[in-house]
Gaussian input, Z-matrix of N, CA and C with variables (Angstrom, degrees):
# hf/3-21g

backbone

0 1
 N
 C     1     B1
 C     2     B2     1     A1
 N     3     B3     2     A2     1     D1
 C     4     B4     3     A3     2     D2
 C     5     B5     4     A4     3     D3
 N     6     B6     5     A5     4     D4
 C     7     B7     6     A6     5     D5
 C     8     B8     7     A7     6     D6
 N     9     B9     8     A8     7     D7
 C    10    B10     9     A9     8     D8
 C    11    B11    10    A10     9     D9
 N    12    B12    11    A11    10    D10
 C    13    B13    12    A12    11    D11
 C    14    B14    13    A13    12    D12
 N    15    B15    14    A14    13    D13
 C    16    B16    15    A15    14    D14
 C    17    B17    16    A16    15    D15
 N    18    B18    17    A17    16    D16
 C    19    B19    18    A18    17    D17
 C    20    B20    19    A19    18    D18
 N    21    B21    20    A20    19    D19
 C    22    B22    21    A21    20    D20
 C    23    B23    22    A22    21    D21
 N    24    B24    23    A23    22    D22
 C    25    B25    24    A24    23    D23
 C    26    B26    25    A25    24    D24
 N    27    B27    26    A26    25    D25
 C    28    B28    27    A27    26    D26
 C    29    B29    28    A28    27    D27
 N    30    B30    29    A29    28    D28
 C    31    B31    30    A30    29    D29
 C    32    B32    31    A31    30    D30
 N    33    B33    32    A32    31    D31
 C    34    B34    33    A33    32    D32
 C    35    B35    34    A34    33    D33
 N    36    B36    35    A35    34    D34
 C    37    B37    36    A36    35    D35
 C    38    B38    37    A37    36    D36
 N    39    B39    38    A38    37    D37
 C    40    B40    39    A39    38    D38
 C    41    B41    40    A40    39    D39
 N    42    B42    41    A41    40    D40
 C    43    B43    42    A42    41    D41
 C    44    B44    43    A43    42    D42
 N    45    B45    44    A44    43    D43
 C    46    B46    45    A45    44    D44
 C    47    B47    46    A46    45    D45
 N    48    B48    47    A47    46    D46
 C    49    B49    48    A48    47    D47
 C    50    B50    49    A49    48    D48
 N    51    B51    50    A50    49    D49
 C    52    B52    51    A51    50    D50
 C    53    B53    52    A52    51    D51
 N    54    B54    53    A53    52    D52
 C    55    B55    54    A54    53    D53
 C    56    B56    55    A55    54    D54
 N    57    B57    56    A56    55    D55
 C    58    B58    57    A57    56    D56
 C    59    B59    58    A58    57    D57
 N    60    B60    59    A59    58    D58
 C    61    B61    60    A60    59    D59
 C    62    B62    61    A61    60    D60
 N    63    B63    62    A62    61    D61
 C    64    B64    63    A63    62    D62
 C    65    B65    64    A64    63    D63
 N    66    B66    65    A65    64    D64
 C    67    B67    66    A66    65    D65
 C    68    B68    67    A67    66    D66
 N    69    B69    68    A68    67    D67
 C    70    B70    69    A69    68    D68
 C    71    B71    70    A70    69    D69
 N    72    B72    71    A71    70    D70
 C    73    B73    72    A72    71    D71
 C    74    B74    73    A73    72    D72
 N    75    B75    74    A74    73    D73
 C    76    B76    75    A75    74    D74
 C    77    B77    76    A76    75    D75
 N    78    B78    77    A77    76    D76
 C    79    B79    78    A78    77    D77
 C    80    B80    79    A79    78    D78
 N    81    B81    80    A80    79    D79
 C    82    B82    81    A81    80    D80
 C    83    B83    82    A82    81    D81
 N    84    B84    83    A83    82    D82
 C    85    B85    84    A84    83    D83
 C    86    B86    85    A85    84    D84
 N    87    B87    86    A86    85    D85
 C    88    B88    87    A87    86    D86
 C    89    B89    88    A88    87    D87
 N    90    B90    89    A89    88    D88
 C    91    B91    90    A90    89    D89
 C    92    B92    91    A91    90    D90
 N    93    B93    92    A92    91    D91
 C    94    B94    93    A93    92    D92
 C    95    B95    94    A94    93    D93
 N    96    B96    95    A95    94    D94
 C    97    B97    96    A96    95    D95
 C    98    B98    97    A97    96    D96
 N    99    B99    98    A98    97    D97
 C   100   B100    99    A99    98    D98
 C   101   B101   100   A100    99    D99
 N   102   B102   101   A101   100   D100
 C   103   B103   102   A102   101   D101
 C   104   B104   103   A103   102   D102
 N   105   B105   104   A104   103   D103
 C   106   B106   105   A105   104   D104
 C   107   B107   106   A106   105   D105
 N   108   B108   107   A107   106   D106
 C   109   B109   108   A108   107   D107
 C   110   B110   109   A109   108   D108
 N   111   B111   110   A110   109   D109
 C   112   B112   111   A111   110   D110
 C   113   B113   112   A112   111   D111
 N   114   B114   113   A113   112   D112
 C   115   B115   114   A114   113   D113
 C   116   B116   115   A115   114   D114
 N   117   B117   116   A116   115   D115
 C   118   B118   117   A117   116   D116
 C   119   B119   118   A118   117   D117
 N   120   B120   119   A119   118   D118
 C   121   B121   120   A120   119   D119
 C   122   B122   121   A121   120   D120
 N   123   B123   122   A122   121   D121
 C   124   B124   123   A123   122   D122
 C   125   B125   124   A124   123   D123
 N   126   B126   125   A125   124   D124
 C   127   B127   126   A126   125   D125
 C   128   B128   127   A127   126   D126
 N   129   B129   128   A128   127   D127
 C   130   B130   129   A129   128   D128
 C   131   B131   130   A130   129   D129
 N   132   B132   131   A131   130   D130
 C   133   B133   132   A132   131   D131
 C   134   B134   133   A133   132   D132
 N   135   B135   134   A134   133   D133
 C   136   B136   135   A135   134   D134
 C   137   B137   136   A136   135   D135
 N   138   B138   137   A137   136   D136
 C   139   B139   138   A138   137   D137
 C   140   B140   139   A139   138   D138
 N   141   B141   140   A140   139   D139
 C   142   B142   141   A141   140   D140
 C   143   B143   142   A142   141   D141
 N   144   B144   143   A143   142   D142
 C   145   B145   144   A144   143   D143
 C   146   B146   145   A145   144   D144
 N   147   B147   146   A146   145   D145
 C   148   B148   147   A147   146   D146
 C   149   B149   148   A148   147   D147
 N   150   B150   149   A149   148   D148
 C   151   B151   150   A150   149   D149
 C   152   B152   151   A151   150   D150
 N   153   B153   152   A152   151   D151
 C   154   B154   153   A153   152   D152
 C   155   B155   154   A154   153   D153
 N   156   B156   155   A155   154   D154
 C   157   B157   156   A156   155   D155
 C   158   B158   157   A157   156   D156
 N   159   B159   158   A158   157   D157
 C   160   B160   159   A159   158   D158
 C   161   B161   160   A160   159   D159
 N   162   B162   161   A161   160   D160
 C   163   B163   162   A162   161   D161
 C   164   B164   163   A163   162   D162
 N   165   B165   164   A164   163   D163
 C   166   B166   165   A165   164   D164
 C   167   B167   166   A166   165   D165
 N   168   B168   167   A167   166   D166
 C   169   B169   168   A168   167   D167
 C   170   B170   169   A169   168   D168
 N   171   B171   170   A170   169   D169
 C   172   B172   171   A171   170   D170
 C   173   B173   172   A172   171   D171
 N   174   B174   173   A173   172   D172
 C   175   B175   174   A174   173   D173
 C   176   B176   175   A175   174   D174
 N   177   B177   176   A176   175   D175
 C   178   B178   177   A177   176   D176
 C   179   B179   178   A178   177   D177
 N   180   B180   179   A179   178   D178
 C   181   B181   180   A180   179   D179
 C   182   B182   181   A181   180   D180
 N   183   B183   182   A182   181   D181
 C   184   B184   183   A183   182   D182
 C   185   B185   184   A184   183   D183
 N   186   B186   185   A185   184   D184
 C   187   B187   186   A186   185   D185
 C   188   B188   187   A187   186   D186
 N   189   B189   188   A188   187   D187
 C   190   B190   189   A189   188   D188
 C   191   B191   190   A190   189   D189
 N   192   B192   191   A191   190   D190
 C   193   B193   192   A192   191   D191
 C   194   B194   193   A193   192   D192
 N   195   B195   194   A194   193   D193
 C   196   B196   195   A195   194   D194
 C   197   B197   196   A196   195   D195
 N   198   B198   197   A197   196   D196
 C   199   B199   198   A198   197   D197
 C   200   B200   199   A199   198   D198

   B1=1.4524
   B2=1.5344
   B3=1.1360
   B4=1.7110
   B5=2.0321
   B6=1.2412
   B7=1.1450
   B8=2.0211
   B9=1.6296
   B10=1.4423
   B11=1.7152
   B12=1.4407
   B13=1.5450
   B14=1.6903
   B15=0.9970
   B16=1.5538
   B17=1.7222
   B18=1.2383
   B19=1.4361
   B20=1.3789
   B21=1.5822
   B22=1.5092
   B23=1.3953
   B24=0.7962
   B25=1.5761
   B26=1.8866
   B27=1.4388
   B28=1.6566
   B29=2.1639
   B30=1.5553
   B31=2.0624
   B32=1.8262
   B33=1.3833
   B34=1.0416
   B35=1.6778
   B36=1.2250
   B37=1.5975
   B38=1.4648
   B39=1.8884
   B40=1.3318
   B41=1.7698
   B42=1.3761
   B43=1.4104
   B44=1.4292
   B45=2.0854
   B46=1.4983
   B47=1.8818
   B48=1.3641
   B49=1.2095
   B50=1.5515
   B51=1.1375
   B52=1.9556
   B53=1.5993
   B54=1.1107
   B55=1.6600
   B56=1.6837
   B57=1.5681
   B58=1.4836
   B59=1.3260
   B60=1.9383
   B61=1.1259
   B62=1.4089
   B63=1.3363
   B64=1.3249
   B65=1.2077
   B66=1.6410
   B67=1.3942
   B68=1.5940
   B69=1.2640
   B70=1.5847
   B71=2.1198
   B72=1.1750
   B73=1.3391
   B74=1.4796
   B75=1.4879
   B76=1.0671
   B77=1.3939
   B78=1.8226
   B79=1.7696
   B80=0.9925
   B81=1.3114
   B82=1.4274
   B83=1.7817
   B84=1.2126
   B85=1.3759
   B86=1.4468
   B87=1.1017
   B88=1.3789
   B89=1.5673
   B90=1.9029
   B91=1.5001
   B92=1.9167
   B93=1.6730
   B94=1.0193
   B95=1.9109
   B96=1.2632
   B97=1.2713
   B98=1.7281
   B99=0.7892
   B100=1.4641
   B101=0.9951
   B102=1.6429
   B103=1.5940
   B104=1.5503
   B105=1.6448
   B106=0.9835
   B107=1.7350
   B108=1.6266
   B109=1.0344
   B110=1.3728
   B111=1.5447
   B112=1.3086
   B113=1.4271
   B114=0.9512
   B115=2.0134
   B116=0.9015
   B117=1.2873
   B118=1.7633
   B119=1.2896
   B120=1.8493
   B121=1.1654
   B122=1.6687
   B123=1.6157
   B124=1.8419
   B125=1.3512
   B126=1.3450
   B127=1.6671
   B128=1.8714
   B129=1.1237
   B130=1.7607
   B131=1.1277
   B132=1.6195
   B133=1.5131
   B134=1.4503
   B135=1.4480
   B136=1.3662
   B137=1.6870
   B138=1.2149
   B139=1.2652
   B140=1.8387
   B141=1.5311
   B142=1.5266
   B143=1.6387
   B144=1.6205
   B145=1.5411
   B146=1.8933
   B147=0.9972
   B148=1.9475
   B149=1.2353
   B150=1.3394
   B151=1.5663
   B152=2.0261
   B153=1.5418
   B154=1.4197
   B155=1.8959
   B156=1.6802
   B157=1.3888
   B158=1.0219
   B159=1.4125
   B160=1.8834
   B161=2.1200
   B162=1.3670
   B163=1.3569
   B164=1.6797
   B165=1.8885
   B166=0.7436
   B167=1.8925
   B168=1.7445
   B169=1.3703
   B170=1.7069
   B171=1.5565
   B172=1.3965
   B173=1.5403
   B174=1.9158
   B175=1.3689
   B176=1.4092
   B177=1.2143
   B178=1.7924
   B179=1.7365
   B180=1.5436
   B181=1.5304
   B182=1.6079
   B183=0.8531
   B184=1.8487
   B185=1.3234
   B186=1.4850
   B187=1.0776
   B188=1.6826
   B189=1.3124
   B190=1.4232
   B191=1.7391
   B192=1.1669
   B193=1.7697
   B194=1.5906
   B195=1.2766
   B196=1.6817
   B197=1.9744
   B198=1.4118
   B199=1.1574
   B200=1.6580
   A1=111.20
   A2=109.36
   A3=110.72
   A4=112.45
   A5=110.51
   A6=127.33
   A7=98.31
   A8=105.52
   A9=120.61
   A10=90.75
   A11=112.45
   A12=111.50
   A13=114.84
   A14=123.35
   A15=101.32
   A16=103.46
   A17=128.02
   A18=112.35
   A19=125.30
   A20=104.71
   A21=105.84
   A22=116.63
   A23=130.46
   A24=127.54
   A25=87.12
   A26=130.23
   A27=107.81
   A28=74.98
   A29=88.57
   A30=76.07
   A31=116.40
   A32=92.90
   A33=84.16
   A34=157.82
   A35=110.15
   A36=120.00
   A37=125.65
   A38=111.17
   A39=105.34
   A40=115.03
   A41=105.75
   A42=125.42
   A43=100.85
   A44=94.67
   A45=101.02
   A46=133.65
   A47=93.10
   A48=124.97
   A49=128.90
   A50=78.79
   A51=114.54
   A52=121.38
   A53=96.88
   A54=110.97
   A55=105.81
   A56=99.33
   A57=115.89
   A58=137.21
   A59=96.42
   A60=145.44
   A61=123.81
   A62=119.21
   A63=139.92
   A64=124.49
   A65=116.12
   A66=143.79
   A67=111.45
   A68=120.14
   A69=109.57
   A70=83.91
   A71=138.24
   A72=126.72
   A73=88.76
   A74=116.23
   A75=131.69
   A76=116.97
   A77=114.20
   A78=103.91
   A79=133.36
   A80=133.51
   A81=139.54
   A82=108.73
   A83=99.24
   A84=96.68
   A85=121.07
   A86=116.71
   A87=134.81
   A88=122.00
   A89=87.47
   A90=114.96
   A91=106.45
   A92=114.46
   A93=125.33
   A94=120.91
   A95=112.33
   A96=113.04
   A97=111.33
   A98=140.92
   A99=124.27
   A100=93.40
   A101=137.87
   A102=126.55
   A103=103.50
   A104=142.69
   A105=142.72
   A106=114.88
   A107=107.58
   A108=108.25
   A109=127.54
   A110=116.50
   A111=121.48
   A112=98.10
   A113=124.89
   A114=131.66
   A115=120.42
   A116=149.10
   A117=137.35
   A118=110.70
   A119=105.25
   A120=117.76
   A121=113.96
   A122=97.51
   A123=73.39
   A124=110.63
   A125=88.09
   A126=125.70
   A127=94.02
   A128=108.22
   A129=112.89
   A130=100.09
   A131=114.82
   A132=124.02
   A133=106.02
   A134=107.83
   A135=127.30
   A136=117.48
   A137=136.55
   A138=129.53
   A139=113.71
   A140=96.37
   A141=89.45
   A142=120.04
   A143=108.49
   A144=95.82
   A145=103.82
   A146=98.14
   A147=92.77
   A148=115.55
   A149=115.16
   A150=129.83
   A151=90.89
   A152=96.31
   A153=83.12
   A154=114.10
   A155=111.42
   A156=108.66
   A157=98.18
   A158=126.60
   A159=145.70
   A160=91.80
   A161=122.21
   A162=111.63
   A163=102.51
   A164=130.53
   A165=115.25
   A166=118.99
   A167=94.50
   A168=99.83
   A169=108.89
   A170=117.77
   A171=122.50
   A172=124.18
   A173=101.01
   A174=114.40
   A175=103.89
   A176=127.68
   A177=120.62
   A178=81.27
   A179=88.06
   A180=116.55
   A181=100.84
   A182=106.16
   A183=105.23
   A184=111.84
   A185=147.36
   A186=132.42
   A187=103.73
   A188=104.20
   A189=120.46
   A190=109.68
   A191=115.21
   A192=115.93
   A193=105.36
   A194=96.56
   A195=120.57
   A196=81.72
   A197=123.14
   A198=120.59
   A199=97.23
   D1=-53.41
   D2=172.47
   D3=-54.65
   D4=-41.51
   D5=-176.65
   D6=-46.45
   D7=-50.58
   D8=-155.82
   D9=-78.25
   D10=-50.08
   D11=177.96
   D12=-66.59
   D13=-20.21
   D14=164.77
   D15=-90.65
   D16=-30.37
   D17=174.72
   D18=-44.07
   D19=-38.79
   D20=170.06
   D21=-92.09
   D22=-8.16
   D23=-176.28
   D24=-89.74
   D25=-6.30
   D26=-171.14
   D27=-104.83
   D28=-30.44
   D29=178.62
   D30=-51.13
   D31=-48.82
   D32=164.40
   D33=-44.33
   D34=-70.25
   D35=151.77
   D36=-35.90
   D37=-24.76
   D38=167.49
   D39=-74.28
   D40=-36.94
   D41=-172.24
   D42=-43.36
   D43=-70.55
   D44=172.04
   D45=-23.54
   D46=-69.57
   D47=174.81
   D48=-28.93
   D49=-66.44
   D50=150.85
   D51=-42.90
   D52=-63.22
   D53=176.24
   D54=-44.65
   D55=-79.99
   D56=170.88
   D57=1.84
   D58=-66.37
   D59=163.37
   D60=-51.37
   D61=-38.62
   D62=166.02
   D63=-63.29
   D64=-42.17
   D65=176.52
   D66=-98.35
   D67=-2.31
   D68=151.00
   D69=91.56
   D70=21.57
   D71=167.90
   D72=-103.78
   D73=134.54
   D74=174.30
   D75=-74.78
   D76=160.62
   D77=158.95
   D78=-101.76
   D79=92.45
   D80=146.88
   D81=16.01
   D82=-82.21
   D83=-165.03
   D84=-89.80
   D85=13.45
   D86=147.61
   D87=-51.98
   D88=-70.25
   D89=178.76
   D90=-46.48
   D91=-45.69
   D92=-177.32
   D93=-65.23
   D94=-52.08
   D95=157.28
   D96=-57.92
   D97=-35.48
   D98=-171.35
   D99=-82.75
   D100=-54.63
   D101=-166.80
   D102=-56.52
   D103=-38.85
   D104=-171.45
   D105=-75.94
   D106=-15.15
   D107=172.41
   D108=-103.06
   D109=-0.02
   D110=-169.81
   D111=-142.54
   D112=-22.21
   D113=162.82
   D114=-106.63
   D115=50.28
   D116=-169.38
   D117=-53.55
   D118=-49.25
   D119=-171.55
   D120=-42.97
   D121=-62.25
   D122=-179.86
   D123=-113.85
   D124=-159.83
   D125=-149.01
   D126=-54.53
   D127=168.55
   D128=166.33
   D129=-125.65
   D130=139.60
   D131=164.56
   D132=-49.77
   D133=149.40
   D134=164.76
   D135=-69.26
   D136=151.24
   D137=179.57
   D138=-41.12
   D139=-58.75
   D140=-175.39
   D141=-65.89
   D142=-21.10
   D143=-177.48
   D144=-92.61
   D145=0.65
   D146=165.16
   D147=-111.30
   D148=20.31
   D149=-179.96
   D150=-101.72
   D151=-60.99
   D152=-163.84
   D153=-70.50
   D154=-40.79
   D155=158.25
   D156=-14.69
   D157=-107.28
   D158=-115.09
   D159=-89.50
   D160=2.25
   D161=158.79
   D162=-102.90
   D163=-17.36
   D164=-179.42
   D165=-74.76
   D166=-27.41
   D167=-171.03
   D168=-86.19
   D169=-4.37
   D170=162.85
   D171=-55.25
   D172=-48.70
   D173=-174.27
   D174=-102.12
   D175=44.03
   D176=164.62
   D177=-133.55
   D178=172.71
   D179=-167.26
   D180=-100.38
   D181=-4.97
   D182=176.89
   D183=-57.44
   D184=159.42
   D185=166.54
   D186=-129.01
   D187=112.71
   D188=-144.78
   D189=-105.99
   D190=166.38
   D191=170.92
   D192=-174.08
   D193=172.02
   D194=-142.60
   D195=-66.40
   D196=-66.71
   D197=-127.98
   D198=-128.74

């Protein structure tokens, strides 16, 4: 039973995730594991300043990437 309740609770977060993703709200903790895995060195944006980034780099014509 525990086995079936975390299966859906990880179904879940994909669903979420998904959704999000669909609708152009970015992931946070996506953004956060990759910066920790490929930048240690620095700092990580705060929610609101990687909120407005990743809606600023949605609505410009640049065609942009992490690294």
């Amino acid at each position: 039973m525990l086995e079936l309740r975390r299966d859906l609770a990880q179904a879940g977060r994909y669903l979420t995730q998904s959704l999000r993703l669909m609708v152009g709200v970015p992931d946070y903790g996506s953004y956060l594991a990759h910066h920790q895995a490929t930048h240690p060195e620095r700092s990580a944006m705060s929610y609101e300043e990687f909120f407005r980034e990743r809606q600023a780099a949605r609505y410009s014509a640049r065609v942009g990437k992490c690294c």
